[in-house]
C-alpha positions in Angstrom: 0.0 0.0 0.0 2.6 2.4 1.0 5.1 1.5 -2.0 1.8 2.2 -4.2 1.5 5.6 -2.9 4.8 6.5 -2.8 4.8 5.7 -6.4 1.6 7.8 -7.1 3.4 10.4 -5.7 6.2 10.7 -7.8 4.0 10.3 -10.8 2.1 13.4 -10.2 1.5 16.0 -12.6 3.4 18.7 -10.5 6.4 16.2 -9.8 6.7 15.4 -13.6 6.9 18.9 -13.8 9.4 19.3 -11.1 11.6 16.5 -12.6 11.5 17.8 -16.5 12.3 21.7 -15.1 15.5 22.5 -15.8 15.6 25.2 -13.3 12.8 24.4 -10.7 14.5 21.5 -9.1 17.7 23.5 -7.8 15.4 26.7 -7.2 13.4 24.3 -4.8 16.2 22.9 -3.1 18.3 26.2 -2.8 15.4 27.9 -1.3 15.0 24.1 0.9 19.1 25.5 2.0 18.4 28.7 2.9 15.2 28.1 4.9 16.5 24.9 6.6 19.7 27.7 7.2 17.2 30.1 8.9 15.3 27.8 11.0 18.1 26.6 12.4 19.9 29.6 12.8 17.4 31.3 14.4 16.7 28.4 16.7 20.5 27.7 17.7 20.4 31.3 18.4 17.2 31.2 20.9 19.0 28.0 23.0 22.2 29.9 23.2 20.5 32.9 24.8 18.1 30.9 26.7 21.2 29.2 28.0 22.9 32.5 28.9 25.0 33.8 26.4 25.0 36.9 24.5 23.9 38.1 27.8 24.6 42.0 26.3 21.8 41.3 24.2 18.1 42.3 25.4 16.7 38.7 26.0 13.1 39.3 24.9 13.2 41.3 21.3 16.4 38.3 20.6 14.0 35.7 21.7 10.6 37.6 19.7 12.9 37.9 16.0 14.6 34.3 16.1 10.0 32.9 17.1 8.9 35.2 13.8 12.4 33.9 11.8 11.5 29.9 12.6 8.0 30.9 12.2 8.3 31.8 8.8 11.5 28.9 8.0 9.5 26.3 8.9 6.8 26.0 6.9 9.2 26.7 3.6 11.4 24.2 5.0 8.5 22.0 5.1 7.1 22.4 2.0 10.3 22.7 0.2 11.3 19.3 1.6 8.1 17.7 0.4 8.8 18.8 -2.7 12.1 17.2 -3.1 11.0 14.2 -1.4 8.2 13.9 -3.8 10.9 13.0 -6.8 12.0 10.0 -5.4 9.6 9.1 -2.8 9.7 5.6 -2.8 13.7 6.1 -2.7 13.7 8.2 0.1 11.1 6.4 2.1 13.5 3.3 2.4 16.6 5.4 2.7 17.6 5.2 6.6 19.2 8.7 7.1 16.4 10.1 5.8 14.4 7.9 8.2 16.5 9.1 11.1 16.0 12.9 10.0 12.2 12.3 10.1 13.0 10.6 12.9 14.9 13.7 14.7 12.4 16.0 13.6 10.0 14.3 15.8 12.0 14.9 18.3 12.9 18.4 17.6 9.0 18.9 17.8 8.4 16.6 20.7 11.5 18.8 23.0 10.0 22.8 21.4 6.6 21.1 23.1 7.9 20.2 26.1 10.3 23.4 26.0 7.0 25.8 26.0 5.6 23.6 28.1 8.3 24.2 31.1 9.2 27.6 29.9 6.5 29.3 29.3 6.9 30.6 33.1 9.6 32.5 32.4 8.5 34.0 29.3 8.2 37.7 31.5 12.0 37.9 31.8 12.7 35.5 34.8 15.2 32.8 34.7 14.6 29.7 32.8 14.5 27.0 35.2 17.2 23.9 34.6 15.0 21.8 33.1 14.4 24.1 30.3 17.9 24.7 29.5 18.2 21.1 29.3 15.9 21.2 26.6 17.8 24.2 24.7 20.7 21.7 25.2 18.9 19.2 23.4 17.6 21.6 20.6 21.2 22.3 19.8 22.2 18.7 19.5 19.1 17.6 17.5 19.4 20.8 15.0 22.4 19.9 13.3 22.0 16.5 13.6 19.0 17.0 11.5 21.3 18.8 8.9 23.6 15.8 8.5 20.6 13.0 8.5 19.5 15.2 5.6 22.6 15.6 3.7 23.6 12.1 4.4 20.2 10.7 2.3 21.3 11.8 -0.9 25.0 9.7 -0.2 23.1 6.4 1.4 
């Protein structure tokens, strides 16, 4: 069933399109880089101040640019990455870094949930409590870990 629709997928007038497009398939994946660049940028940049550093720089409007800067990454990132997927979807399906970067992702998401879960207290300018720089810890382990899990699919 899965195989089926991963095939039905890649068949797709829009992915035809995508495929025969000279220039469409490196525009989608540059603008794939720079989005994935700014997301995780902007979130690297959030755990280090959360952790402390930077401390020169006004916590809150820091904290308020890199939320607006993911905001808008993410979702390009997103849909960027669907498209290349969609090209070779059965292939990437199978392919075991990309499985771990799905993988990661869910945890990414799973640690910003539990992040402004714990952290949400000291949103007013008060300390984060330990447990939530744990989590900033962790978001700057899984970031770039994502990053090679990704690069790594197009090499397994």
């Amino acid at each position: 069933m899965l195989p089926d629709l991963l095939a039905a997928v890649e068949r797709l007038p829009v992915v035809g399109a995508l495929k025969a497009s000279f220039y469409a398939y490196p525009l989608v994946n540059a603008l794939h880089i720079l989005s994935i660049g700014m997301l995780v940028g902007a979130v690297v940049l959030m755990d280090l101040r959360i952790l402390g550093l930077a401390r020169g720089v006004e916590r809150e409007p820091l904290l308020h640019l890199m939320r607006v800067t993911a905001a808008l990454a993410f979702p390009v990132a997103a849909l960027t990455g669907l498209a290349l997927f969609s090209v070779r979807a059965g292939e990437y399906a199978a392919n075991p870094a990309f499985q771990a970067k799905l993988a990661l992702l869910v945890l990414a998401g799973l640690n910003f949930g539990a992040f402004r879960r714990i952290a949400a207290p000291a949103a007013a300018g008060t300390a984060y409590p330990p447990a939530a720089k744990a989590l900033a810890v962790l978001s700057i382990a899984l970031w770039p870990a994502i990053l090679v899990a990704g690069r790594f699919t197009g090499f397994l």
